[in-house]
N, C-alpha and C positions, 0 to 999 in steps of 0.2 A: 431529513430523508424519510418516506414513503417506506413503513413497512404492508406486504402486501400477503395473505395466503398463498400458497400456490396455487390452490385451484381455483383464485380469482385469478389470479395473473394469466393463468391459462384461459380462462374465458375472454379477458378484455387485455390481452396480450397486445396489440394494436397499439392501442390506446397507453397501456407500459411503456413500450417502443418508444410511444410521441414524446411523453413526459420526458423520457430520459436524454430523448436528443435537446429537449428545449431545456435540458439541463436542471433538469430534476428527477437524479436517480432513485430505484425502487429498491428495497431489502426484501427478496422472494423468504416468506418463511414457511414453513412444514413443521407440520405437529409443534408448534411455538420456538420451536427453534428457527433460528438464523442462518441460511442455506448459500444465496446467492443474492448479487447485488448485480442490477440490469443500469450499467449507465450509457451514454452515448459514446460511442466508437472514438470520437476524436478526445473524449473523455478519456480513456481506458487506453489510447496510445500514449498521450500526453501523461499518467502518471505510471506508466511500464517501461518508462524508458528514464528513470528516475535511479541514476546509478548507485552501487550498491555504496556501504561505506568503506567496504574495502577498496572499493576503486576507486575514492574521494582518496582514501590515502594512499596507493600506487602513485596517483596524478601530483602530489605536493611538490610543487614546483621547489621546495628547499632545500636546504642541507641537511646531514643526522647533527650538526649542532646548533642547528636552528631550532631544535624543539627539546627542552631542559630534563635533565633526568628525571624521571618518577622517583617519589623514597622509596627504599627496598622496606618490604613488609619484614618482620621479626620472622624465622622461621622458614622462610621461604627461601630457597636457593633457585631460583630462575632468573637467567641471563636472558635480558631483554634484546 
């Protein structure tokens, strides 16, 4: 991945854009830090719509004795 100034990117913004759609996104950085990343639309819905892990496990198609006890930690009283 393309890291870029910002105030390049702002000059040949255009040309940003191209790269990112032909799927090669850019890292915008400012003052050497790390700000934003410019990639292509269909890029950027495709990984937003990457459910979270809690909704991996809502979705478990199985039972609660389908998945084995955890060992209880020494000390810890938390009902799982």
């Amino acid at each position: 991945m393309k890291e870029i100034q910002l105030k390049d990117a702002k000059a040949t913004l255009s040309a940003v854009v191209d790269q990112a759609v032909a799927g090669e996104p850019s890292v915008i950085t400012r003052h050497g830090r790390k700000e934003a990343v410019v990639v292509a639309f269909d890029e950027w819905q495709r990984i937003s719509q990457v459910p979270s892990f809690a909704d991996l496990l809502l979705a478990f198609p199985g039972e609660r004795d389908d998945i084995p006890e955890r060992n209880r930690v020494p000390g810890r009283n938390v009902d799982l």
